[in-house]
C-alpha positions as CSV (number, residue, x, y, z in Angstrom):
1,X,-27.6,-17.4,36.5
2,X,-29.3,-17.4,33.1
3,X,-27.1,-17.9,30.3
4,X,-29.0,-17.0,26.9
5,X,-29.1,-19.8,24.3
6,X,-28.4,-17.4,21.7
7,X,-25.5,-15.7,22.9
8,X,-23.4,-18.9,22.6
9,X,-21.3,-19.7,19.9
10,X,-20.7,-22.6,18.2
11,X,-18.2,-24.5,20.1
12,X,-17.0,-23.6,23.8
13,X,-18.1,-21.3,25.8
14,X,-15.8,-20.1,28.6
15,X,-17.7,-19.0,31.8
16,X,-15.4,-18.3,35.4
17,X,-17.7,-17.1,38.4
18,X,-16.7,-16.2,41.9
19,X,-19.1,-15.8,44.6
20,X,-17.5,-12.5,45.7
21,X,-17.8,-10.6,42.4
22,X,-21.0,-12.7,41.2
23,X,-24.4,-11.6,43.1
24,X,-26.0,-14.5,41.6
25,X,-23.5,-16.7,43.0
26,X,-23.3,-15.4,46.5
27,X,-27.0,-15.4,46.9
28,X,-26.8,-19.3,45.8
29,X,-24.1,-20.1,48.6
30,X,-26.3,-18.2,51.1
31,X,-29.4,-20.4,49.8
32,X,-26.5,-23.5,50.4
33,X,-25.3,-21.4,54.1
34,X,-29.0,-21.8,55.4
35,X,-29.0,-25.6,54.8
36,X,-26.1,-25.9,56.9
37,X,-23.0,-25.1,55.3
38,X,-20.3,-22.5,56.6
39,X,-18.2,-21.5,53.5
40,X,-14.5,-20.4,54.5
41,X,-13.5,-19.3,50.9
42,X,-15.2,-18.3,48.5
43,X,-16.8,-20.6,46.1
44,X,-15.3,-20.6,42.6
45,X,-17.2,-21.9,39.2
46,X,-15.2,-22.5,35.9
47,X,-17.1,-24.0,33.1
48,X,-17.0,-24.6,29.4
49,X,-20.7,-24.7,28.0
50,X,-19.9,-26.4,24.2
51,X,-22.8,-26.0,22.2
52,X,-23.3,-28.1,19.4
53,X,-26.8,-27.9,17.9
54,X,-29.3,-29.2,19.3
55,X,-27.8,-30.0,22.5
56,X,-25.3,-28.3,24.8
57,X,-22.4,-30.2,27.1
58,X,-21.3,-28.2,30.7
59,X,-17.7,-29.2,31.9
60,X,-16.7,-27.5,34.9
61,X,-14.9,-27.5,38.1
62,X,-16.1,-26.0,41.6
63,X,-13.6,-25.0,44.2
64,X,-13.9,-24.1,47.7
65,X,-13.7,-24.8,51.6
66,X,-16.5,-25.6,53.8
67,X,-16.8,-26.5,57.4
68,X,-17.2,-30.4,58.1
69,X,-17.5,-32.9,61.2
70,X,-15.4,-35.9,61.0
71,X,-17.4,-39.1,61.0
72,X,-14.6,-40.8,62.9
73,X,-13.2,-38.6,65.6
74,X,-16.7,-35.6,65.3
75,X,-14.0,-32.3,65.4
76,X,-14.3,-29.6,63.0
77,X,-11.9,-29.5,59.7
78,X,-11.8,-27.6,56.5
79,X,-12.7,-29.2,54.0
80,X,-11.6,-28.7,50.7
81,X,-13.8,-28.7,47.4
82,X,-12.0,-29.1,44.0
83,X,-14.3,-31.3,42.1
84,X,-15.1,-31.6,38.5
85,X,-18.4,-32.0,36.7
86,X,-19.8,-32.8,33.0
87,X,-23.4,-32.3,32.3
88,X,-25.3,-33.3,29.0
89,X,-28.0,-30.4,28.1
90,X,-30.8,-30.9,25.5
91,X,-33.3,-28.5,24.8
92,X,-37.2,-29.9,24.6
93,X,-40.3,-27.6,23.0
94,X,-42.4,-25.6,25.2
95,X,-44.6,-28.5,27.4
96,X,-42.8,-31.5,26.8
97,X,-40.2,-31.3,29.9
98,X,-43.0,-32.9,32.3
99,X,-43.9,-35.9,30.1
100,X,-43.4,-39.4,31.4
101,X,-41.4,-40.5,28.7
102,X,-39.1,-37.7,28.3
103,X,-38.6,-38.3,32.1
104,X,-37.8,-41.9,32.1
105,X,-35.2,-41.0,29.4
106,X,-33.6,-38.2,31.2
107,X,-32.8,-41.0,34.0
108,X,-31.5,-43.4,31.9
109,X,-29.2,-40.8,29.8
110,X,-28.3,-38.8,32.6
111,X,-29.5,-35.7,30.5
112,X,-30.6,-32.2,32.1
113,X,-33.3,-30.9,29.6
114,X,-34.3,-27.6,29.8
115,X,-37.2,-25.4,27.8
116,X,-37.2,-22.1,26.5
117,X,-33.9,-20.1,25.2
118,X,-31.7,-19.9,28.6
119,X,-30.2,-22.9,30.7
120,X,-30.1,-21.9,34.9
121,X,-26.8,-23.1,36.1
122,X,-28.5,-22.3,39.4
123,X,-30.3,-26.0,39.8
124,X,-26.5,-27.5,38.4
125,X,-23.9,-25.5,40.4
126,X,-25.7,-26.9,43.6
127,X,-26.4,-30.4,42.5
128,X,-22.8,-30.4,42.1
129,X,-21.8,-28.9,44.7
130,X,-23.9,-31.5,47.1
131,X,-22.7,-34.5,45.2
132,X,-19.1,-33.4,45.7
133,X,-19.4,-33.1,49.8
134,X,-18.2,-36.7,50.4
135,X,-20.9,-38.8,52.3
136,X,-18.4,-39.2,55.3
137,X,-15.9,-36.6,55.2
138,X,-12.5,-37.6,57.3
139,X,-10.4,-35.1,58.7
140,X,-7.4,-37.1,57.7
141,X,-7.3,-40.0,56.1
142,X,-6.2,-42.2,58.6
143,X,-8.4,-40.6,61.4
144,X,-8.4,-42.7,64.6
145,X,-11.7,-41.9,65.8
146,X,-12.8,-41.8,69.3
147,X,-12.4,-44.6,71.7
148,X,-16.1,-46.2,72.4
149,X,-15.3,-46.8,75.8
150,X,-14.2,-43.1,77.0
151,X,-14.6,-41.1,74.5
152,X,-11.4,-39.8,74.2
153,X,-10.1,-38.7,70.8
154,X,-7.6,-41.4,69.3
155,X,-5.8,-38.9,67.6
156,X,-4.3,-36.7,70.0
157,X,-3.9,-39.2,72.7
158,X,-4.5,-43.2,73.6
159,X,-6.7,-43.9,76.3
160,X,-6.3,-47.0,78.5
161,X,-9.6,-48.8,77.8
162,X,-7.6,-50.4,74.7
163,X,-5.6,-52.5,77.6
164,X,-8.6,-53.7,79.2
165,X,-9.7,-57.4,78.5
166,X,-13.1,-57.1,76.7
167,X,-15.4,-59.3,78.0
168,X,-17.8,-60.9,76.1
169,X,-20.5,-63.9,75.8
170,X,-17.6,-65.5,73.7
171,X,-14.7,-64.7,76.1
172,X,-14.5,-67.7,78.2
173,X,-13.8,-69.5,75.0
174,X,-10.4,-68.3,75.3
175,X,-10.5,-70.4,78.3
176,X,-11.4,-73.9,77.0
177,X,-8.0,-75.9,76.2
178,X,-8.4,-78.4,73.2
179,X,-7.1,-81.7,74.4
180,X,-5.6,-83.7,71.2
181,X,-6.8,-87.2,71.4
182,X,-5.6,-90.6,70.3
C-alpha cells in the first residue's frame, strides 16, 4: 500500500486495514504464508501517519494469531500478535537514499527514508510483523518442556527418568566423606 504524500494533512492521519477487506494486505500475508507462517485470524493494521513537514511519524498496532512451535515442549499453539510500532519517516530528493552517509545516519537514528511522493507501508507492516514474533515463543509461560531422557512432554505428564540417579564424571564425589581433622 501506497499512501500519497500529498493526500495527508497536517497532523494525524488515521489509517485501519484488514487483510480480509484490504487486497493489498492479504497479498502481503500470503507473501508472509509462503515463508512459513499459517495465519489463524486475520491480520489487522491501525496506524496514525502524523505528518509534520518535512518528516512523517507512523504509530500503529498489528493484531493477529499465527501458528507457533514451542521452544520448550515443540507442540503447536496459537499465538497471539498485539504489538505496537513507531516509525520515524523522512523524505530524501530523488538519488540520495543509496548514499553512504545518508545510510550510516539512518542506522544511527533509526529513520526509514523514503524518495519520491508516496511511503510503502509494505516494507514496514512486515518488518514489524517479524520483529513482533518473539524469538522463542512459549506456549505458556511456565512450559515444562520435554524430558531429555524420554521425550515425554512435562506438561501433560511426569516421566520416571526424573527419579533416576544421574550419573556423572562428578557423581562419585557425592561419595567421598570429609573427615574433620585436629
Amino acid at each position: 500500500m501506497k499512501i500519497a504524500v500529498t493526500s495527508l494533512v497536517e497532523g494525524e492521519n488515521l489509517f485501519h486495514f484488514d487483510s480480509t477487506k484490504d487486497s493489498w494486505l492479504k497479498e502481503l500475508v500470503q507473501e508472509i504464508s509462503n515463508q512459513g507462517y499459517q495465519f489463524n485470524t486475520p491480520l489487522r493494521v491501525d496506524a496514525n501517519l502524523t505528518k509534520v513537514e518535512p518528516d512523517f511519524y507512523l504509530r500503529g498496532k498489528l493484531c493477529c494469531s499465527v501458528e507457533q512451535s514451542c521452544a520448550r515442549c515443540a507442540e503447536v499453539f496459537d499465538l497471539k500478535v498485539n504489538s505496537s510500532f513507531e516509525v520515524a519517516l523522512a523524505n530524501v530528493p530523488s538519488g540520495k537514499l543509496r548514499s553512504p552517509e545518508l545510510t550510516e545516519e539512518s542506522e544511527e537514528l533509526d529513520i526509514n527514508f523514503f524518495e519520491g511522493n508516496e511511503i510503502d507501508l509494505n516494507p514496514i507492516i512486515t518488518e514489524q510483523f517479524f520483529l513482533s514474533i518473539p524469538y522463542q515463543a512459549l506456549c505458556k509461560p511456565d512450559c515444562l518442556g520435554i524430558c531429555q531422557q524420554c521425550g515425554s512432554n512435562l506438561n501433560t505428564k511426569m516421566c520416571q527418568c526424573a527419579e533416576k540417579k544421574s550419573v556423572t564424571p562428578f557423581s562419585v564425589l557425592q561419595e567421598v566423606k570429609l573427615f574433620k581433622q585436629e
